[in-house]
Legacy VTK file of the C-alpha trace (Angstrom):
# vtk DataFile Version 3.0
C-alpha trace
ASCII
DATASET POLYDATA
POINTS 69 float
-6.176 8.093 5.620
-8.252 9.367 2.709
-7.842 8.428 -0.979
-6.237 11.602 -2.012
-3.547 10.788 0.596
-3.661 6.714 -0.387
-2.968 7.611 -3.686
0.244 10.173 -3.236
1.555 7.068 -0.486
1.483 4.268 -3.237
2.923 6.373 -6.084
5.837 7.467 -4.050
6.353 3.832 -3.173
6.554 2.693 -6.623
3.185 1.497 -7.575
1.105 2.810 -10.734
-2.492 2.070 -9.447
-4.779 1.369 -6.730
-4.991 -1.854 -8.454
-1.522 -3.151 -8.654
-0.676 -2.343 -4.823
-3.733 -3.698 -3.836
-3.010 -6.947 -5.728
0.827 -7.192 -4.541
-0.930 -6.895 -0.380
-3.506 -9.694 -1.402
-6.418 -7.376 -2.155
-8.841 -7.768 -4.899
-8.219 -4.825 -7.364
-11.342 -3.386 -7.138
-11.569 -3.319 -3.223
-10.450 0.431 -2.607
-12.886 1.679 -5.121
-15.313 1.403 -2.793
-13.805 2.896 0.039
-14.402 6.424 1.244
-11.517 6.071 3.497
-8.300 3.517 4.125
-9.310 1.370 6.721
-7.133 1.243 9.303
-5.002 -1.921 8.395
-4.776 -0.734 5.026
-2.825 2.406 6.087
-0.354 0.681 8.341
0.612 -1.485 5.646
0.728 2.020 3.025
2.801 3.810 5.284
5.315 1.256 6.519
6.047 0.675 2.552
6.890 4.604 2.363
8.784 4.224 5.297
11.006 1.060 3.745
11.053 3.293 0.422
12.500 6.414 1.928
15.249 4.555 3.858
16.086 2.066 0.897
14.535 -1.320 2.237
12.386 -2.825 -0.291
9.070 -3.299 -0.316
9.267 -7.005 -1.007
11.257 -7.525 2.387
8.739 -5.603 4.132
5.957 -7.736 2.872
7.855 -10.913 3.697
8.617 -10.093 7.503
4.714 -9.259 7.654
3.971 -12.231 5.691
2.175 -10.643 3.303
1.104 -13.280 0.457
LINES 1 70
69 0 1 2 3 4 5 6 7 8 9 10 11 12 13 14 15 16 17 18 19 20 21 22 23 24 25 26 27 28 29 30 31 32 33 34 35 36 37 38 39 40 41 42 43 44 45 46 47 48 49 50 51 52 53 54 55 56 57 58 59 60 61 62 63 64 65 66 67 68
């Protein structure tokens, strides 16, 4: 997944930044700054959150089956 794409995914979800998803998954804020691409574990996460989104599960019960901390 590239940023441009990244970024479109977590606004759609709900999220204002880079920074705030990444700190809701357990990522420091600054980590996809220096990526030229989502790594792949990254965009499984990103797109099962759109997925909950667009068929009204919340994000917060998708990060507690995956036990997300």
């Amino acid at each position: 997944m590239n940023k441009k794409e990244f970024k479109k995914i977590i606004k759609e979800i709900g999220f204002t930044s880079q920074g705030k998803f990444a700190e809701h998954i357990g990522v420091k804020a600054t980590t996809f700054t220096t990526y030229k691409t989502i790594p792949s574990h990254i965009t499984r996460v990103t797109r099962l959150a759109l997925l909950a989104k667009r068929n009204g599960i919340d994000f917060d019960e998708i990060q507690e089956a995956m036990k997300i901390d």
